[in-house]
C-alpha positions in Angstrom: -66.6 95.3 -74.5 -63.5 97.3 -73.9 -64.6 100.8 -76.0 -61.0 102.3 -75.6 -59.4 99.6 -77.8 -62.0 99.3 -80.6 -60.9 101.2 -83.7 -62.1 104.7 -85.1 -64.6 104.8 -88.2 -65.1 107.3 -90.6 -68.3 106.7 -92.7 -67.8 108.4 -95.9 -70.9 109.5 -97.6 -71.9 109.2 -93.7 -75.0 111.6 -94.1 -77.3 109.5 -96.6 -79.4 106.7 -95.6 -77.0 104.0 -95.3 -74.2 105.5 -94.3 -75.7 107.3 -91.5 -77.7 103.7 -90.4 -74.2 102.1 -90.1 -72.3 104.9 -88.0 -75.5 104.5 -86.1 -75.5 101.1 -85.5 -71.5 101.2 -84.8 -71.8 103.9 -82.2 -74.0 102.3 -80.4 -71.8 99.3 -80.3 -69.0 101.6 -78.9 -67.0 102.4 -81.6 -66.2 106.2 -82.2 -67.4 107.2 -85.3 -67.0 110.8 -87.7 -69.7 111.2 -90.3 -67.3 112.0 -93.4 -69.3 114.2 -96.2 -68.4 116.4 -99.0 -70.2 119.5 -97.2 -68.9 119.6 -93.3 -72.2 121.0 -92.6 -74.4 118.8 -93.9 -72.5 116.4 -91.4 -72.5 117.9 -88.3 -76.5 118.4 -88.9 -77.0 115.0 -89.1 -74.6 113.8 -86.5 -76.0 116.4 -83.9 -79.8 114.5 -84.9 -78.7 111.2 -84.4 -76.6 112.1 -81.3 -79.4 113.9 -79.8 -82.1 111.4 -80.7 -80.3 108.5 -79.4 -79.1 108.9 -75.6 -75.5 107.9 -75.0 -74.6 108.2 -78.6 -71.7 111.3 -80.1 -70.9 111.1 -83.6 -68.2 113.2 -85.2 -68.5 114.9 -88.1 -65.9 116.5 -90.7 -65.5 116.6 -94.3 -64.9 113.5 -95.9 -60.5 113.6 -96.6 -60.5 115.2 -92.4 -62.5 111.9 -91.4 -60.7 109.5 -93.3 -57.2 110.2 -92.0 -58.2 110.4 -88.3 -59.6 107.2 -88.5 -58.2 103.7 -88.2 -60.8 101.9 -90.5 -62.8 103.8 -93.9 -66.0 103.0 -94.9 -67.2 104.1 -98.1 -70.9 104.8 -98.4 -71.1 107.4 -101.4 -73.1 106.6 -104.5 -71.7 104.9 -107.6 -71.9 108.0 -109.4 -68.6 109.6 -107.1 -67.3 106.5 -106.0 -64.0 107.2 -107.9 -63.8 110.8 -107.2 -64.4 110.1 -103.4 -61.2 107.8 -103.4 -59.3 110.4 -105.5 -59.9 112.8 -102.6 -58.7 110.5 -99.8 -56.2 108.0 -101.3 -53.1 110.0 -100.0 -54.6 109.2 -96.4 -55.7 105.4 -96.6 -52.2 104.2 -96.5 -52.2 101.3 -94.1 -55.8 101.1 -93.4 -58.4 99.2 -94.2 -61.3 100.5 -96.7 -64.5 98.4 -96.2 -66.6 99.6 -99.8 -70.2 99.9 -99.7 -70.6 101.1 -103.1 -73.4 99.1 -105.2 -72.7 100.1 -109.2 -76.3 101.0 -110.1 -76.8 103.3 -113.3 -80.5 105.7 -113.1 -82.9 105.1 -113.8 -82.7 101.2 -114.4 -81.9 100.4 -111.3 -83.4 96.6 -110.9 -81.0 96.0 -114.2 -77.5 94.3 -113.1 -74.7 97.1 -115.1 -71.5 96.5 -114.0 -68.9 98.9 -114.9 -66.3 97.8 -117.5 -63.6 95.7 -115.6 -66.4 93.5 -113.6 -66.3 95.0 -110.2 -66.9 98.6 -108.8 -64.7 98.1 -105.9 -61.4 95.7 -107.4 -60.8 99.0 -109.6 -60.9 101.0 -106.4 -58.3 98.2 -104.9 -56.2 98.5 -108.4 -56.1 102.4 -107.7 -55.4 102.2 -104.0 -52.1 99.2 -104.3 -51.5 97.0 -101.4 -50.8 99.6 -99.3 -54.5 99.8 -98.5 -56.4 96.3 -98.0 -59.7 96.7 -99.7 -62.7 94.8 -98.5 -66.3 94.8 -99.7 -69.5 94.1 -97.6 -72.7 95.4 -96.6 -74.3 95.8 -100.4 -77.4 93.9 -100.0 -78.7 95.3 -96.9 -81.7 97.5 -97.2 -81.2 101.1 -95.5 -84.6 100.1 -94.2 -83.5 97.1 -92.0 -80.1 99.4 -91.1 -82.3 102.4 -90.1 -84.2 100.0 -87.4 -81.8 99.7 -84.9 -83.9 98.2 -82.4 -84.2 94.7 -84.3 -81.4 92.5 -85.7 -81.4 92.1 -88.8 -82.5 89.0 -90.5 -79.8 89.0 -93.7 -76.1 88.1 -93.9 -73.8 90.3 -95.3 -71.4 88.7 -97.7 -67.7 90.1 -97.3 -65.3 89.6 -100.2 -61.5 91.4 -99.8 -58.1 89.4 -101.0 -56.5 89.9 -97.1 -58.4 87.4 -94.6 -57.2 89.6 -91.6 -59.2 92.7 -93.4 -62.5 90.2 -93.8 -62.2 89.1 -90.2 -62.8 93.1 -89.1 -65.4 94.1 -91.7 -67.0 90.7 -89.9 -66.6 91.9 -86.6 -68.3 95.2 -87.7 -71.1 93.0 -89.1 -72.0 91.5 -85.9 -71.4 94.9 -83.8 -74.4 96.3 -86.4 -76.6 92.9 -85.4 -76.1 91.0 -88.7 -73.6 88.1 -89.5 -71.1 88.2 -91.8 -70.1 85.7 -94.2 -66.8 84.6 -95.7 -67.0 85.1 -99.7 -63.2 84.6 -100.8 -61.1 87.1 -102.6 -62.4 91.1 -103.6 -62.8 89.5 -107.1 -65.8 87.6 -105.8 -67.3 91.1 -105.1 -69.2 91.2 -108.7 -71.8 88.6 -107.4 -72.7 91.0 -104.4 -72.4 94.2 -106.3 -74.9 92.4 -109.0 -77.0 91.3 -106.7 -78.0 94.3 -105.6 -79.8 94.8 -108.3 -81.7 91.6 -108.3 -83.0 92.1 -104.5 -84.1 95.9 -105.5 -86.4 94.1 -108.5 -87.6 91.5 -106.4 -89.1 94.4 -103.7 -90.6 96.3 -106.5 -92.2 93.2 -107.7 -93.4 91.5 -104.4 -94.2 95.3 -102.7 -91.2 95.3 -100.1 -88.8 97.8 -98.8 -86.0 94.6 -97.9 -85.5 92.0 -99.6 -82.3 90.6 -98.5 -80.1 87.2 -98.6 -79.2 84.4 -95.9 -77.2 81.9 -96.3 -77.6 78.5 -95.4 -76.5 75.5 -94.4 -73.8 76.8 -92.1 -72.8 75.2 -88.6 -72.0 79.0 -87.3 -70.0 81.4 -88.3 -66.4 80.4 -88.6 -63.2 81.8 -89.7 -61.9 81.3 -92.9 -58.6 80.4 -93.8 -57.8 80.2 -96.7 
């Protein structure tokens, strides 16, 4: 793998426990990644951790707008609960890139209880905000923090990647499988609502059965393949 060419992350929301997992995983894969949060020193104390804990690894760190507009590709990590604001603060800055959304619409304290937000989807109102300018995927809802945080072991559950521009899936794919997980095809942003629901589902089904990560696979597939369509 050629590390020069791969494309600079910024991990929004980059300090909590998915975020951080995924800038993790990425870095170690090559790619050079900044830690975006709202407090810049709240980042750079858990990007010096990680970078000290794990040999070889340097994550950035800055505050969430400075880290979106140095880097090629977004991803948005942050709870529901600032999900808009987030992309208020940054939009000016996105132009041209891709945003990969991680956000999952859960409402406290029900959260095994799918409640979308009015509209359907949490992230197609973030693409309706954005305009075409910015191609909006969304991916990486339904793994648990605690498979993410393992980075010695892939991870047994697919990741299902909705966006409207094929180009945009094909690199939230490639991130996928640079974290040790397979990404799957799932058609246009609208399709999002099924992940962003399910959610929901997979956190009542470890409270009921006593597990920390419950997660999906689909099957049936030759491989993975490119879509098309």
């Amino acid at each position: 793998m050629n590390c020069q060419n791969l494309p600079k992350l910024a991990i929004l929301g980059g300090t909590g426990d998915q975020g951080s997992a995924l800038a993790l995983r990425w870095a170690i894969a090559g790619y050079p990644v900044t830690l975006g949060s709202r407090s810049l020193e709240r980042a750079r104390n858990v990007a010096d951790r990680l970078s000290r804990k794990h040999c070889g690894v340097t994550l950035k760190a800055a505050r969430n707008r400075d880290a979106a507009a140095a880097a090629d590709i977004v991803v948005l990590t942050v709870p529901f609960s600032v999900q808009s604001a987030t992309v208020e603060e940054v939009c000016d800055v996105l132009d041209g890139k891709i945003l990969i959304d991680v956000t999952v619409p859960l409402v406290p304290p029900k959260v095994a209880r799918v409640q979308l937000p009015d509209g359907g989807s949490a992230v197609v109102s973030i693409q309706k905000r954005l305009g075409s300018s910015v191609k909006v995927v969304s991916a990486f809802q339904n793994v648990s923090a605690e498979h993410l945080k393992n980075i010695d072991e892939p991870i047994d559950c697919d990741v299902l990647v909705c966006g409207d521009d094929v180009g945009a899936r094909n690199v939230a794919i490639k991130l996928a499988e640079a974290a040790r997980m397979r990404g799957i095809h799932s058609g246009p942003l609208v399709n999002s609502v099924a992940a962003e629901a399910l959610t929901s589902v997979l956190i009542g089904i470890n409270k009921r059965y006593k597990v920390t990560g419950a997660g999906i696979s689909i099957t049936g597939l030759p491989g993975q393949t490119r879509d098309s369509d």
